[in-house]
Structure formats: structure tokens, C-alpha cells
VOGU-3710 file (C-alpha; in Angstrom, 3 decimals, decimal comma):
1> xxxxxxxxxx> 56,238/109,594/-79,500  58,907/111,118/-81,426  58,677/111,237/-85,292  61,917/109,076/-86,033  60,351/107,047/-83,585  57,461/105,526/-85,953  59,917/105,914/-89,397  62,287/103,233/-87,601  59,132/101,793/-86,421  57,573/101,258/-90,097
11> xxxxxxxxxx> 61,181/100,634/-91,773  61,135/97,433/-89,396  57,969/96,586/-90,607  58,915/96,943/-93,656  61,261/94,626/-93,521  59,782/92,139/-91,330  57,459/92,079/-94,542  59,829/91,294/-96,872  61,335/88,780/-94,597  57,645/86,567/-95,471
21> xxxxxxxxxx> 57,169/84,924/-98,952  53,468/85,983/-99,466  54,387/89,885/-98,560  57,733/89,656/-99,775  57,690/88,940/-103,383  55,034/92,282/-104,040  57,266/94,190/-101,674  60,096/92,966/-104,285  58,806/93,734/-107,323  57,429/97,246/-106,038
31> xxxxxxxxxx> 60,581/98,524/-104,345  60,221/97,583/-100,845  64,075/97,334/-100,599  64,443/101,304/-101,677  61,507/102,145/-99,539  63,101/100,450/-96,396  66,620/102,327/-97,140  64,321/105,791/-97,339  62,518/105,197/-94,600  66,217/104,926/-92,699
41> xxxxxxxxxx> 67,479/107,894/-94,085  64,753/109,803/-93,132  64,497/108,889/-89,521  68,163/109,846/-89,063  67,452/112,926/-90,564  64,358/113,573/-88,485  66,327/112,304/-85,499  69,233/115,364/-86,275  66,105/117,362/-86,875  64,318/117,015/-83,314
51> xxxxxxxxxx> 67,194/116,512/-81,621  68,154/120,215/-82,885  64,102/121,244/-81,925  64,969/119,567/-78,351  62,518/117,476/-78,717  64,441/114,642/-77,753  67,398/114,288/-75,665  70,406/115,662/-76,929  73,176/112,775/-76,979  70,740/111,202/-79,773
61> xxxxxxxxxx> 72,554/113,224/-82,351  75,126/111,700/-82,178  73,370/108,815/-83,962  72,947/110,445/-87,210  76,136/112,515/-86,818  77,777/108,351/-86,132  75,904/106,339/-88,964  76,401/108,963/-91,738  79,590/110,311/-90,888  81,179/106,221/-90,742
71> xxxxxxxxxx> 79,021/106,047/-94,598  81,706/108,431/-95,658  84,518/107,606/-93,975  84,482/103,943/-95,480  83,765/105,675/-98,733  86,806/107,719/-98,486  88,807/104,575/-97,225  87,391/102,868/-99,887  88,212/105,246/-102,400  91,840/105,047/-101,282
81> xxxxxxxxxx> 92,303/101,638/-101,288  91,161/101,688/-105,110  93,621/104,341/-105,866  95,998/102,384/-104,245  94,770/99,033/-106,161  95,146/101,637/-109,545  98,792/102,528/-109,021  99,576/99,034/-108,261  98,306/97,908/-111,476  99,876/100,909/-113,788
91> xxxxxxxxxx> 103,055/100,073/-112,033  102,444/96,351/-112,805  101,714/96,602/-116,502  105,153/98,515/-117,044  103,444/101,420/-118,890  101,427/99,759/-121,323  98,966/102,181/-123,656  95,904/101,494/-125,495  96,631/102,342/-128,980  93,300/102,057/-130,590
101> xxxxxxxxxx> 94,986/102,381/-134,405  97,118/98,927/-133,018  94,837/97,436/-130,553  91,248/98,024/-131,521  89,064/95,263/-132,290  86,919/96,671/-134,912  85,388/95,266/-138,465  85,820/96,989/-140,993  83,047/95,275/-143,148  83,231/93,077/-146,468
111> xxx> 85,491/95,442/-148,146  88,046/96,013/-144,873  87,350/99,621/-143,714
//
């Protein structure tokens, strides 16, 4: 059986586990979530890794290649739609600047300074 065979194999365990109270809660408080997430990462990257090795059939990279590559291509869309959300609000506040000598909320103490 394949290595990323038995990591997606104990990352559903893992969180079949969490899915029941008793297991859950200690899964909770010692990082079960973050262990699930690793165990996913590194069962793509040992499915690049044998797929590479042939140790598996070949069309299986494109797994990895598919759940990665769509990570970072909603990042980047992501990351455009904020700079478009950015724009939209300088444009909106009709040049408005932070003058911290004006605008800063600060207390000077008894005396004022």
C-alpha cells in the first residue's frame, strides 16, 4: 500500500476522532485540527513524491499538482479582489490622510503633553 495511502488513511481518522465528544475535546485542546491539516499536506506531497518514484500510477499527480495549485490561485484571486476592495475605498474617501498631529487620540497626562 502506497505511503499517501495510510497519511489520508490516519488524517480521516483523525478526524473521525474529533468528530466524537469523548476523543474530540483532547484532540482540541492538543492540536488535532493542525495535525489533521499536516497529515494532508503531507500525503499530497508524498503522493507528488511516488508518483515521481513510479510507484503509483502516473495521472495521480495531477492531484497534488490540482489541490495546491487551486490553494494559490484563489489566493491570488483573493488578493485581487482586496486590491480592488482598497482602491474602491481610497477613491471613496476622496483622499483623506491621517494626520496624527490633527487626528491622534493620545493623552497627554495631568499637565497636557
Amino acid at each position: 500500500m502506497p505511503i499517501f495511502a495510510w497519511l489520508l488513511a490516519s488524517a480521516a481518522c483523525m478526524f473521525a476522532l474529533q468528530a466524537l465528544p469523548p476523543t474530540g475535546i483532547f484532540l482540541m485542546f492538543f492540536g488535532g485540527a493542525a495535525l489533521t491539516g499536516l497529515l494532508l499536506m503531507l500525503s499530497l506531497f508524498a503522493m507528488l513524491v511516488e508518483c515521481l518514484m513510479k510507484r503509483v500510477p502516473p495521472w495521480l499527480i495531477a492531484v497534488p499538482i490540482l489541490a495546491v495549485g487551486g490553494y494559490y490561485g484563489y489566493f491570488a484571486y483573493e488578493r485581487m479582489k482586496f486590491s480592488e476592495l482598497v482602491t474602491g475605498l481610497e477613491q471613496a474617501n476622496g483622499g483623506l490622510v491621517f494626520d496624527p498631529e490633527r487626528h491622534d487620540i493620545h493623552y497627554g497626562g495631568i499637565d497636557g503633553n
